[in-house]
N, C-alpha and C positions, 0 to 999 in steps of 0.2 A: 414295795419290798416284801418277800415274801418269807416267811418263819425258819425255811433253809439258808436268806443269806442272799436269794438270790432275785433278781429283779427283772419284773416283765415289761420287753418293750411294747408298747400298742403302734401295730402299722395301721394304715391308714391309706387311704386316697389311691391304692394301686387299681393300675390298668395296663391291660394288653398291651404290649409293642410291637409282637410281630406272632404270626401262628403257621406250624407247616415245616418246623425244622425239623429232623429225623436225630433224637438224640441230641441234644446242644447242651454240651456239659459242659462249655465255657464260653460264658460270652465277655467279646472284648469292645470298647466305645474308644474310633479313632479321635486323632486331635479334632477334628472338624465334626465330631457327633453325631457320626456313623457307627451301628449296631450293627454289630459281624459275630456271628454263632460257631460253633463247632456241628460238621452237618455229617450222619453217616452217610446219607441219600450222594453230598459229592464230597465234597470236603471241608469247604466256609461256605455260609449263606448269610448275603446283607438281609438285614431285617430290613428295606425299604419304607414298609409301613405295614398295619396290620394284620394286614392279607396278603403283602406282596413280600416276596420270598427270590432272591435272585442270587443262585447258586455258582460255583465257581469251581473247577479242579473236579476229579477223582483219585480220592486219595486211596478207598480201598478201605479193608478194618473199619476200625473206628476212630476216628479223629477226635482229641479226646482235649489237653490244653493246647492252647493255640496263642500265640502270639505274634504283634507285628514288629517287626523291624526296621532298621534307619530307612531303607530302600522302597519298602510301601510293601514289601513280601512278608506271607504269615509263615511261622513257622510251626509247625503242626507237631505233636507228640502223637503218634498213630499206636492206642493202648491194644496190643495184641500184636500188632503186625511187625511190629521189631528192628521202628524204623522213624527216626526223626526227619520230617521231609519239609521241604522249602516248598511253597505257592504263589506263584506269580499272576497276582491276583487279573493283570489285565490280557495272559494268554490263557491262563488255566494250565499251562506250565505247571508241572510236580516233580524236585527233585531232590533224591535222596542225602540229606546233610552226614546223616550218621546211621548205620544200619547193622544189625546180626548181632553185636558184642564190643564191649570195653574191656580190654583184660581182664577176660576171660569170665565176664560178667554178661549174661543175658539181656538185651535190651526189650526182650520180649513185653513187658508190662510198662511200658515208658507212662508213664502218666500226665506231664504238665512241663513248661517249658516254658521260660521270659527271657526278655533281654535288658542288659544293663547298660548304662549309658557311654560304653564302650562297644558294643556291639557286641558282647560274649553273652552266650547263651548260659543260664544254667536250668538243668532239667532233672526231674525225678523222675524214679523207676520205683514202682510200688514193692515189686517183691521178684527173687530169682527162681522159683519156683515154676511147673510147669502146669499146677493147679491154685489161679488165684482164689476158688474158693477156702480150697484148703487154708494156704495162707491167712484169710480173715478169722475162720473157722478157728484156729490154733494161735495165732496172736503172734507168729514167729516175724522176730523183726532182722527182716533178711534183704531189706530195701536200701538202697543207695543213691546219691546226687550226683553227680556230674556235671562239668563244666569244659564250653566246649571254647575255643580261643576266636576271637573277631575277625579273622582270615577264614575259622572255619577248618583248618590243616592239623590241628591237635585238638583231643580231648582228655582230658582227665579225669579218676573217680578222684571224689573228693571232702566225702559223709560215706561211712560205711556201715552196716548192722543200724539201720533204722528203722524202726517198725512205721510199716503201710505208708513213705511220705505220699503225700496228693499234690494239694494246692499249694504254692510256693509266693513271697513277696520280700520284697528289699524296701528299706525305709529310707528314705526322701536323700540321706549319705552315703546309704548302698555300703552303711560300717554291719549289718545287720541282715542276713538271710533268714526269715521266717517260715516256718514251713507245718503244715496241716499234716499230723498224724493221724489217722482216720482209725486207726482201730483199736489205738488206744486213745482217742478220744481227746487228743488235746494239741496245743500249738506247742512249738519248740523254735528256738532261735540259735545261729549259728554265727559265729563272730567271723564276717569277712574280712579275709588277712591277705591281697595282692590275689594271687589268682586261684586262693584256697580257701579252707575253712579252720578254724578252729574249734576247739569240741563243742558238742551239743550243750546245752542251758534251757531247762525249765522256763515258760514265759507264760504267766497269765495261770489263773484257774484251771484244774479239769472242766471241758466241756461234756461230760455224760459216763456211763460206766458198764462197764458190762457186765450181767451178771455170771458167776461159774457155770450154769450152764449152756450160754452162749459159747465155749470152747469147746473143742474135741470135735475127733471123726463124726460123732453122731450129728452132732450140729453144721458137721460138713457136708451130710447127707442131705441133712434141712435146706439148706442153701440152693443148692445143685438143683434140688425139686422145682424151689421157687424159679429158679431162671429158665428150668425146662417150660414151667407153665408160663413163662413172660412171653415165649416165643411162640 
């Protein structure tokens, strides 16, 4: 325990599981203990083993969370492309679940997407903007959840004005949608109520903090440089 309060965990013992994925911002472990990535090269890639990499779908963008459902099909959040897509892992079949807008909401930034033990999707949209730098840059919580119905024929917004959601989870009664602020640095918990939400609730410590001049245009500059040089 350290003088802030806070406590370091020591890892240990880690090792490769797989190498060769393009991008793999979420990895998902089937029931049977198969490792499946998020891949921009196609769309999912099983990590077979640690060198072997076998790809599936073109999904386009960037496939970003990913999840499996009842069926054995992932369901892909493609962040940029503006488009929640189905993958049929055994043709490499990709088709479009949900695409362009939610009343009158941009799905442009989709971010992450699970399923509940009903088969309803719920998925986050980082921000409505048409520059996600900006967005981080300025702190503007202009992000929303959505939840799409087990038939897949309706969806709904259903979190609105929330800053940067990301990663999303349900706890083990699914009374509880948890979800990763990223740009304000911390978790938030959302009381599931039937096919909705009720309002947001603090959960757990700040995870980290940004300082003031982490904000502003200028710092939106900063940003923009770094991903020109990334490319």
């Amino acid at each position: 325990m350290s003088g802030t309060g806070q406590t370091t965990v020591l890892v240990t013992g880690l090792h490769p599981v797989g190498r060769g994925v393009d991008r793999p911002e979420q990895v998902v472990v089937a029931g049977d203990g198969r490792v499946f990535a998020s891949d921009k090269a196609s769309a999912v890639a099983e990590l077979v083993d640690e060198n072997t990499v076998r790809r599936m779908g073109q999904a386009g963008g960037e496939p970003n969370g990913i999840a499996l459902d009842r069926n054995g099909h992932f369901l892909i959040a493609n962040f940029g492309l503006v488009v929640l897509q189905d993958l049929d892992p055994l043709t490499g079949a990709i088709t479009a679940v949900l695409g362009g807008q939610l009343d009158g909401r941009p799905l442009r930034w989709l971010n992450f997407v699970l399923v509940d033990s009903v088969g309803a999707l719920w998925c986050s949209v980082s921000t409505m903007a048409d520059d996600v730098v900006d967005t981080i840059a300025r702190g503007t919580a202009d992000g929303f959840i959505f939840r799409v119905a087990p038939d897949r024929r309706s969806a709904q917004v259903v979190a609105d004005a929330v800053s940067f959601p990301n990663c999303m989870a349900l706890d083990r009664n699914e009374d509880y949608l948890y979800v990763v602020r990223t740009v304000a640095a911390d978790v938030v918990r959302f009381p599931v109520r039937g096919e909705t939400l009720g309002p947001q609730q603090r959960f757990g410590p700040p995870l980290g903090g940004r300082r003031p001049d982490e904000f502003g245009p200028q710092h939106s500059q900063f940003l923009a440089k770094q991903q020109l040089c990334r490319r």
